[in-house]
TITOR-467871 format. One line per field, with one value per residue (C-alpha): residue number from 1; x, y, z. Coordinates in nm, 3 decimals, always signed. Layout:
REM residues N
resi NUM;...
x X;...
y Y;...
z Z;...
REM end
This chain:
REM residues 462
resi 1;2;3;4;5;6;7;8;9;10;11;12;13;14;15;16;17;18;19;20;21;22;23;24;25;26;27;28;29;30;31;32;33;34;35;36;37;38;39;40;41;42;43;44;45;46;47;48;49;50;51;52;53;54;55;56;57;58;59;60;61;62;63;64;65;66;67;68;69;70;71;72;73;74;75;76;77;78;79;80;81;82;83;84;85;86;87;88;89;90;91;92;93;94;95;96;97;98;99;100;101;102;103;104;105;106;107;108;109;110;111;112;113;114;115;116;117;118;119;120;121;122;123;124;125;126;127;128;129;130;131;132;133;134;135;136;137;138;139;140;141;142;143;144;145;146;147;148;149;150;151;152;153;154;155;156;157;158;159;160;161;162;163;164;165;166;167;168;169;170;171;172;173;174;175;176;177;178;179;180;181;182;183;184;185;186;187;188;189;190;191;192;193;194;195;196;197;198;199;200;201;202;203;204;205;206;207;208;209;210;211;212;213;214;215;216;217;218;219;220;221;222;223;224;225;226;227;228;229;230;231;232;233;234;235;236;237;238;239;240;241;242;243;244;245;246;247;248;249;250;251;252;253;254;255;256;257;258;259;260;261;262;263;264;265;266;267;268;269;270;271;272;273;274;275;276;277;278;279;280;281;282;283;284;285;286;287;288;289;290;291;292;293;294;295;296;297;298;299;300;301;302;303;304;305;306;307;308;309;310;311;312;313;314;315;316;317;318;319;320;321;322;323;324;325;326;327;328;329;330;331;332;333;334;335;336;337;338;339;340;341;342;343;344;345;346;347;348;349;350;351;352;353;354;355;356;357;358;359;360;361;362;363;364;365;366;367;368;369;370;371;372;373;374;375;376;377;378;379;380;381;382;383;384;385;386;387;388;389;390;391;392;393;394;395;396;397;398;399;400;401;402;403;404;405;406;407;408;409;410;411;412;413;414;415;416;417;418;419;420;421;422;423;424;425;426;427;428;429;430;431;432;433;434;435;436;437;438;439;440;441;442;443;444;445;446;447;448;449;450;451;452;453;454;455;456;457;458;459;460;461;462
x +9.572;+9.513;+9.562;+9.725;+10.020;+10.165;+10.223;+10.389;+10.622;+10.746;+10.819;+11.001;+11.180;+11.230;+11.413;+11.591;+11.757;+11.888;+12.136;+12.402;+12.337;+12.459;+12.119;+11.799;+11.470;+11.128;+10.848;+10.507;+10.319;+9.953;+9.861;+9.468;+9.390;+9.062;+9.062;+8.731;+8.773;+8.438;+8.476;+8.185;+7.876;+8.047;+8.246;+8.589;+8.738;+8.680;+8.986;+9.052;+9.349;+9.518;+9.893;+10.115;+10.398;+10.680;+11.040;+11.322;+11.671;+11.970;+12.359;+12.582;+12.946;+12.877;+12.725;+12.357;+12.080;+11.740;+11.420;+11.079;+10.803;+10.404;+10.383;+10.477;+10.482;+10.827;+10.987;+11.285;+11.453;+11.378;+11.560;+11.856;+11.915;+11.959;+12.180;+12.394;+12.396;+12.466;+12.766;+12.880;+12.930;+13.253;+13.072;+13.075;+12.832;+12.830;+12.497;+12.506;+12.256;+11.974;+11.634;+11.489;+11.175;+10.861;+10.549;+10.249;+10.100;+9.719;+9.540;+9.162;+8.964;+8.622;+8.641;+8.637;+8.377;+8.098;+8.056;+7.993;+8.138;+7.790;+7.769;+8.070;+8.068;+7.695;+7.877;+8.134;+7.890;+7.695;+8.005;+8.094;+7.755;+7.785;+8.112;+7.992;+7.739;+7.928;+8.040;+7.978;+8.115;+8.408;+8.520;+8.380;+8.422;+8.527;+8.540;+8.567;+8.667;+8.754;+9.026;+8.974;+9.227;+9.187;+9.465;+9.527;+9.901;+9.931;+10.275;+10.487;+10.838;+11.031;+11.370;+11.508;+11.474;+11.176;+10.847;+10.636;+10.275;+10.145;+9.835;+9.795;+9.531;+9.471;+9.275;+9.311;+9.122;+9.199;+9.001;+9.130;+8.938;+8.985;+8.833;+8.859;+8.861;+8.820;+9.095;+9.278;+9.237;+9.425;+9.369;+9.462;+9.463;+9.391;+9.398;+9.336;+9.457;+9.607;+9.684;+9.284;+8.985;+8.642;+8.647;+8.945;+8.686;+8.304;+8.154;+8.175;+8.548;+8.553;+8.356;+8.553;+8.879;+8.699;+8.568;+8.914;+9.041;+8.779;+8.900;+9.230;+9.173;+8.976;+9.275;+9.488;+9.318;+9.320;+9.675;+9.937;+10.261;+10.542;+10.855;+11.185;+11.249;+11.479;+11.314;+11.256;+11.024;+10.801;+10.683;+10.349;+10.408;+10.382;+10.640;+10.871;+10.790;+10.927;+11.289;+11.238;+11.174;+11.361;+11.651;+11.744;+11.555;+11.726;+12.057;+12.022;+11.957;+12.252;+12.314;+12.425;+12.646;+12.776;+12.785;+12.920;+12.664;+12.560;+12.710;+12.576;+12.780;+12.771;+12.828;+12.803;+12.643;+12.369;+12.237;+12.296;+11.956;+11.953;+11.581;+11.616;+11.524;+11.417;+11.259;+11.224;+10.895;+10.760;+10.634;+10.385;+10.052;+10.005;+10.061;+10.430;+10.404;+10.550;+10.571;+10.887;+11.091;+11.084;+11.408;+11.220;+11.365;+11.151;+11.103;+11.214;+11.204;+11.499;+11.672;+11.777;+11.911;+11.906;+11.957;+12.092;+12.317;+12.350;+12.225;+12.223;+12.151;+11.870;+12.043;+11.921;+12.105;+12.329;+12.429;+12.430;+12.680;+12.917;+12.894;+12.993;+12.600;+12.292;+11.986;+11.745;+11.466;+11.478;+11.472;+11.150;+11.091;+10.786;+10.648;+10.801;+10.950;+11.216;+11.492;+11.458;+11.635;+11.690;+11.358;+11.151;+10.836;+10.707;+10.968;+10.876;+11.006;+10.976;+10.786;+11.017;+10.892;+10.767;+10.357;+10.219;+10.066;+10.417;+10.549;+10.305;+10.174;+10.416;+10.559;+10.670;+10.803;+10.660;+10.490;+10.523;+10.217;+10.232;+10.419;+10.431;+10.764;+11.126;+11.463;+11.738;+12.063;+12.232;+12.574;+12.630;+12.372;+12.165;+11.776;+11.502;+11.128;+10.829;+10.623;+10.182;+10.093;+10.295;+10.146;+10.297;+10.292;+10.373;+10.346;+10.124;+9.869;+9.873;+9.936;+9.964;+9.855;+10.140;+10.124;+10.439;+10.719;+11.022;+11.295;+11.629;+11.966;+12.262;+12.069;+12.307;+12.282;+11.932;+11.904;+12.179;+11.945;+11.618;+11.551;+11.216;+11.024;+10.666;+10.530;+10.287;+10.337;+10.038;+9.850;+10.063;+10.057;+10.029;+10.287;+10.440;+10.823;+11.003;+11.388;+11.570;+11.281;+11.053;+10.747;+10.743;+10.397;+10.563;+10.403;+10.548;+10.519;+10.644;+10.562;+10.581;+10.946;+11.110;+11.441;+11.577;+11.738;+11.637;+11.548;+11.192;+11.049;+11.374;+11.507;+11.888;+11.997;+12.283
y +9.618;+9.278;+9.274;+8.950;+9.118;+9.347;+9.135;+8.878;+9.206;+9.218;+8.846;+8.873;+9.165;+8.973;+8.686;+8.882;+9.062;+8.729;+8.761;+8.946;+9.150;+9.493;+9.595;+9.465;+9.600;+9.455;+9.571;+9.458;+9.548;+9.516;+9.592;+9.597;+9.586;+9.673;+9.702;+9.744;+9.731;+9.845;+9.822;+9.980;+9.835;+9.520;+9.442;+9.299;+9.238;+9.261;+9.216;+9.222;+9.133;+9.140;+9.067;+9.080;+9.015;+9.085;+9.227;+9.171;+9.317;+9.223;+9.327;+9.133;+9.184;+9.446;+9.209;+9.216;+8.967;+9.007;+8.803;+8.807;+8.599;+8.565;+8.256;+8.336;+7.992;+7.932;+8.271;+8.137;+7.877;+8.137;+8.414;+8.170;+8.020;+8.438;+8.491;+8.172;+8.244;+8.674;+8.523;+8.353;+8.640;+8.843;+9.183;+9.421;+9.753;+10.028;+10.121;+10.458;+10.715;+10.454;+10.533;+10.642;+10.770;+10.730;+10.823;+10.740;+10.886;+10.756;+10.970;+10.970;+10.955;+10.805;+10.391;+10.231;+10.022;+10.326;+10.261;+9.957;+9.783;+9.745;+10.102;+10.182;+9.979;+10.140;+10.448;+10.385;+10.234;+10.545;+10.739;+10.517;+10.534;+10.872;+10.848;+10.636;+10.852;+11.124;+10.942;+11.209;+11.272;+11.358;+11.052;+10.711;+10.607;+10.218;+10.172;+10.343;+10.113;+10.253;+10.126;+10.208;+10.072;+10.161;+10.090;+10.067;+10.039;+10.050;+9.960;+9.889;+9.990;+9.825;+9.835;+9.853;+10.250;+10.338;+10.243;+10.375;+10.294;+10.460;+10.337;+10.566;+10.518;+10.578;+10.577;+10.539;+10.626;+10.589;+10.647;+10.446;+10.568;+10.457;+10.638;+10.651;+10.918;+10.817;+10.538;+10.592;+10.488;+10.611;+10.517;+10.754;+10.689;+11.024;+10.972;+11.121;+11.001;+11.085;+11.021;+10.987;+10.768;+10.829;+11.153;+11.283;+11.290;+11.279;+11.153;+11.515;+11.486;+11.179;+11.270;+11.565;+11.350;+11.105;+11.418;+11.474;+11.204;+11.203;+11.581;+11.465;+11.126;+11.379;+11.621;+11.302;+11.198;+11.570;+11.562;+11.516;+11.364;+11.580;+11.712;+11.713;+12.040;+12.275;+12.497;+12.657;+12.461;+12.516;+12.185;+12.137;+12.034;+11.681;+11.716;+11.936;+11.681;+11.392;+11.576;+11.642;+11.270;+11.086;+11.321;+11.452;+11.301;+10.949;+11.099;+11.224;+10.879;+10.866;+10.485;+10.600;+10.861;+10.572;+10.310;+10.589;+10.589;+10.927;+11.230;+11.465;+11.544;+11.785;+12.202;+12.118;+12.384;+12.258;+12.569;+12.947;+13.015;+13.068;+12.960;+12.607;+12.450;+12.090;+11.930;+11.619;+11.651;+11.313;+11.623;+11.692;+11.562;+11.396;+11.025;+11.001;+11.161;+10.938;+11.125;+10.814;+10.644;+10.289;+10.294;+10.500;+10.830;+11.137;+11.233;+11.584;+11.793;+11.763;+12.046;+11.847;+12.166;+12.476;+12.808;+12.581;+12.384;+12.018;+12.113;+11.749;+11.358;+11.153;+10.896;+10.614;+10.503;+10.322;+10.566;+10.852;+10.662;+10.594;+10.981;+11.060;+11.216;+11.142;+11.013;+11.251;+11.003;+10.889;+10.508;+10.284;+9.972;+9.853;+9.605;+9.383;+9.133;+9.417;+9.614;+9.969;+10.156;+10.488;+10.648;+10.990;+11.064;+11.426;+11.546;+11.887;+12.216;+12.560;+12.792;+13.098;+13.429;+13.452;+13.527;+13.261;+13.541;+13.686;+13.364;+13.264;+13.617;+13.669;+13.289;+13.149;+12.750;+12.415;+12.338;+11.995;+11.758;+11.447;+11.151;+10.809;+10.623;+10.699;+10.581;+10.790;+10.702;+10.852;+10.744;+10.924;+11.191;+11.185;+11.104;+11.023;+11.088;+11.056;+11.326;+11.273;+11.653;+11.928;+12.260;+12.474;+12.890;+13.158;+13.481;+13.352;+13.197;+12.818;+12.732;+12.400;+12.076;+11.757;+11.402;+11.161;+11.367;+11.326;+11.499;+11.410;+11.579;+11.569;+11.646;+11.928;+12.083;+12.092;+12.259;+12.514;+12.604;+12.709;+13.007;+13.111;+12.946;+13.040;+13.148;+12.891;+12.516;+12.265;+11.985;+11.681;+11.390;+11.053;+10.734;+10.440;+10.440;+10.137;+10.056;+9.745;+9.540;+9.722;+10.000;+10.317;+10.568;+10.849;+11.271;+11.539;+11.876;+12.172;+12.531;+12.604;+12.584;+12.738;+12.580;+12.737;+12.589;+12.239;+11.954;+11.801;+11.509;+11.331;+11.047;+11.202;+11.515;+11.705
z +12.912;+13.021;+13.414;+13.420;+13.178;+13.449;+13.719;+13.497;+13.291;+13.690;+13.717;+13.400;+13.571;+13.897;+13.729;+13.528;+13.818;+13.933;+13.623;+13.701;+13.325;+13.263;+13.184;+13.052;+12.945;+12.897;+12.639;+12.628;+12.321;+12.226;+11.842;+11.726;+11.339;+11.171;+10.792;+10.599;+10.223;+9.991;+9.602;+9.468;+9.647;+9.828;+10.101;+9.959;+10.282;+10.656;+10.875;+11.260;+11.441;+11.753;+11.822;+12.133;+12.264;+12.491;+12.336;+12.621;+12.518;+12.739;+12.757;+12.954;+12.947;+12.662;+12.454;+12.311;+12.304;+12.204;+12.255;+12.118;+12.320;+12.192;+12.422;+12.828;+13.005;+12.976;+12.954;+13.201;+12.961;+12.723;+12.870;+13.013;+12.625;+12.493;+12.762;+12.700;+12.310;+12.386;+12.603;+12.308;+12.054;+11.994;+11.956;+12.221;+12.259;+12.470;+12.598;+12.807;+12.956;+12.977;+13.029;+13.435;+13.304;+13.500;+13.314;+13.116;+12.787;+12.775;+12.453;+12.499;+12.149;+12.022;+12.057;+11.770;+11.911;+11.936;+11.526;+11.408;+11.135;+10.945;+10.961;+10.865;+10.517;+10.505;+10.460;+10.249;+10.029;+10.028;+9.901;+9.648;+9.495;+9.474;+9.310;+9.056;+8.973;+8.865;+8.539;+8.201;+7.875;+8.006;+8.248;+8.277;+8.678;+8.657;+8.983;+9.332;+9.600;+10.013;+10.212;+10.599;+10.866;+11.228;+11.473;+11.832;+12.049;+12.369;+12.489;+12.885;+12.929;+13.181;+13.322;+13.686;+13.658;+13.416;+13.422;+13.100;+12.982;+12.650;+12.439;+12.065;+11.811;+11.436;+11.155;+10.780;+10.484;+10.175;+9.804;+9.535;+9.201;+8.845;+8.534;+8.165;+7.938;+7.519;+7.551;+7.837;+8.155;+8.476;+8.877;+9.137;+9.498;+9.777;+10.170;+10.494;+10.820;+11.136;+11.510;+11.695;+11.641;+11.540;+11.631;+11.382;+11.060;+10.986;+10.651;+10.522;+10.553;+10.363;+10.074;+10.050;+9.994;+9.763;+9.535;+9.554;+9.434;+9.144;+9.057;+9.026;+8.818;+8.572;+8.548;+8.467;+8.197;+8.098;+8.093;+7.872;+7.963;+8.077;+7.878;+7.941;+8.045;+8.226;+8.435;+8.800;+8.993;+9.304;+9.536;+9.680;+10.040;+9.969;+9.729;+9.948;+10.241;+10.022;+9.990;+10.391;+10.457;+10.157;+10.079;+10.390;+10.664;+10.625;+10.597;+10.966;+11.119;+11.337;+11.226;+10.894;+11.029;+11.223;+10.942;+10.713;+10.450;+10.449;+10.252;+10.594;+10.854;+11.153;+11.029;+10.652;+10.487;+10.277;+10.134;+10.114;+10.183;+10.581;+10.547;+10.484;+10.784;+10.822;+11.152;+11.297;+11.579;+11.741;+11.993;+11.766;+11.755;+11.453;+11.276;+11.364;+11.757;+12.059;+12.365;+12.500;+12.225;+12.231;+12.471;+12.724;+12.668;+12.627;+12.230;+12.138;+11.863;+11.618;+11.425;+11.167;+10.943;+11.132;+10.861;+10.559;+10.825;+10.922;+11.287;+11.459;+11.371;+11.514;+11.795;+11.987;+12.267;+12.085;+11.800;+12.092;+12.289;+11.997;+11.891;+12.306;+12.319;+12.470;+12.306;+12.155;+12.157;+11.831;+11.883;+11.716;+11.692;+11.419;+11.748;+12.008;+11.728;+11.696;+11.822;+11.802;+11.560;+11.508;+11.282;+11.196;+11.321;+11.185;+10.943;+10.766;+10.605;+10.819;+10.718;+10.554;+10.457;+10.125;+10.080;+9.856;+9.646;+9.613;+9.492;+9.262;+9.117;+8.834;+8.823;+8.500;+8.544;+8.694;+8.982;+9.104;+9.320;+9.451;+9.456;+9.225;+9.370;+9.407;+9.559;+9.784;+9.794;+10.125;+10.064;+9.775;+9.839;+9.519;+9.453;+9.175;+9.261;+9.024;+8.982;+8.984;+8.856;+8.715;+8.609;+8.412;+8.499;+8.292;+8.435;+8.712;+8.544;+8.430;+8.070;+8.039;+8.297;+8.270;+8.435;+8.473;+8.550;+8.791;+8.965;+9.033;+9.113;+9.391;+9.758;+9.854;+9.492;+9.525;+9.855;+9.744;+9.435;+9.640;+9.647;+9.828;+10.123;+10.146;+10.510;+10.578;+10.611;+10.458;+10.604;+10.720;+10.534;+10.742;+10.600;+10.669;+10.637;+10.621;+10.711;+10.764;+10.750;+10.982;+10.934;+11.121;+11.151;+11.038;+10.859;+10.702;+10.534;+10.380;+10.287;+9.944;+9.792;+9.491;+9.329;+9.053;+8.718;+8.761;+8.502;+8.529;+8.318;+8.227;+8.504;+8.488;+8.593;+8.451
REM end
């Protein structure tokens, strides 16, 4: 951090004791931005940025006020206008069990810097050479283009009783490959990415996604589109960690409890099955971990459903103090421009029981991989995601491979009709999740799940 920031976050501090305010809080954030783009053989576009910015938030007389500041000569008119213009408002807030936290959360990983960028597009040109040479009878590759984004935040929390310094980074990579097979043509985009620098993948890794990627474009164009079809299905884990995140996850943001646009509430039973358990963890290392929310309070793991019940909401301070609770930590903000608001971080499935072997030995009906776009409606509790793969089983063995199909239903229908958790949770999937205007780093998972008696491949469910 820039060492003439901190003494002036403490002048901002100073002056804004002079205010008589019910509370305040100051946060300083920092936000670098490399993207590297590479279709084919050339560099499409090189891109680095850095933003920052202080976010003040004040309440006085139980009103809020909120200003963002990229330019810190004349913070003091500043400040005095928001409080002048907060004074004015009718609304009033309660704002309890503020943050005294005192810490900092410094992750050490492989600088960006150690690589340079002509390397870097060296090597993705080196992959997508060898991407394009794998065209044969059976698939034409168009085109293979990499999309790498690095990212560095480093963030300063400061009240009159917490003091907080953290600094995360992360890195991107994405394969974007399109292919054509007699007359049709079909693009299909893999990834890998997580919390870390350099040091998080090797070339090996990457290749490994992009041959990926390629082995999936080929079984699209392979595949037939999918029937209508009433059947039981099991979800990969990025399907399962969709219904986590979309279905169920935003229905636990305590601001929709609040606003009343979510079916959920407190000690509803949402399934049967005792081993339905969904998880909110910003504990956990991975693309959606924060060790202090972006109020100051410590993050902690959420139980979002605990054995098929609605176990507890995701608060900020705000929500918390309306629902007579404290914060769980929950509170994100997409950079100082913002207010936080209450978001995920790492939402999965628990494991359950089940061996994968067991569930899949003598399995006739669908199973369902990756995503292709959706919508969640938490007020009335219902859903409709596209599907990328489906493969059909009978009696263990696949029969048939589909493309284009889609789920729908009622959320606590759904949960009701599963059936059988596997006992081991896949890799976490990195994403960006965005809500009232603003993007949160968020992952997820899930173990293998069966539902039973379910339509797939039609956009209604009965």
């Amino acid at each position: 951090m820039d060492k003439k920031i901190i003494p002036m976050l403490y002048d901002i501090k100073k002056y804004l004791n002079t205010k008589n305010l019910d509370y305040f809080e100051v946060r300083f954030e920092k936000h670098k931005n490399r993207i590297i783009d590479v279709e084919n053989t050339s560099t499409k576009e090189l891109i680095e940025k850095e933003t920052e910015g202080i976010g003040i938030r004040i309440i006085v007389d139980k009103k809020v006020g909120f200003l963002a500041l990229n330019e810190f000569s004349k913070y003091k008119e500043k400040i005095d206008r928001v409080i002048e213009n907060t004074k004015k408002i009718n609304k009033k807030t309660e704002f309890k069990n503020y943050s005294t936290n005192k810490g900092k959360d410094i992750l050490k990983y492989k600088d960006f810097e150690s690589i340079s960028n002509s390397q870097k597009i060296k090597e993705f040109n080196e992959i997508n050479k060898e991407i394009l040479k794998t065209s044969n009878r059976d698939i034409n590759i168009l085109n293979s283009e990499i999309i790498y984004k690095e990212t560095e935040i480093e963030k300063y929390f400061l009240t009159n009783d917490s003091e907080i310094h953290q600094k995360r980074p992360y890195t991107v990579f994405y394969s974007k490959i399109t292919g054509k097979r007699n007359n049709q043509i079909e693009t299909n985009v893999d990834r890998l990415g997580n919390l870390g620098g350099l040091e998080i993948f090797n070339k090996e890794d990457k290749m490994k996604t992009v041959l990926e990627n390629r082995r999936t474009l080929q079984e699209l164009l392979e595949s037939k589109p999918c029937p209508a079809i009433t059947t039981d299905i099991i979800l990969s884990p990025d399907v399962g960690e969709l219904l986590a995140h979309e279905a169920i996850g935003h229905a636990c943001e305590g601001d929709f409890l609040i606003d009343k646009t979510t079916v959920l509430k407190k000690g509803l039973k949402v399934s049967n099955n005792k081993e339905v358990n969904i998880i909110d963890n910003p504990e956990k290392k991975d693309f959606g971990y924060f060790k202090y929310d972006d109020e100051g309070i410590k993050s902690k793991k959420v139980d979002l459903i605990k054995n098929g019940v609605v176990n507890e909401f995701m608060t900020d301070i705000t929500t918390a103090t309306k629902l007579n609770e404290v914060s769980n930590g929950s509170a994100r903000s997409e950079n100082y421009n913002y207010l936080p608001i209450v978001r995920m971080s790492n939402t999965y499935f628990k494991e359950g029981t089940t061996k994968v072997k067991d569930m899949l030995s003598d399995y006739t009906g669908f199973l369902l991989k990756g995503f292709s776009g959706g919508e969640v409606d938490t007020n009335i509790g219902t859903f409709m995601f596209g599907i990328r793969q489906a493969y059909e089983y009978k009696h263990g063995e696949i029969i048939n491979k589909y493309k284009q199909a889609s789920i729908s239903g009622d959320i606590l229908k759904y949960l009701n009709k599963i059936t059988e958790i596997s006992n081991k949770v896949g890799n976490f999937e990195f994403g960006y999740c965005g809500k009232n205007g603003q993007t949160a780093f968020v992952s997820g998972s899930s173990p293998l799940i069966k539902i039973e008696n379910v339509i797939v491949g039609g956009t209604k469910h009965e």
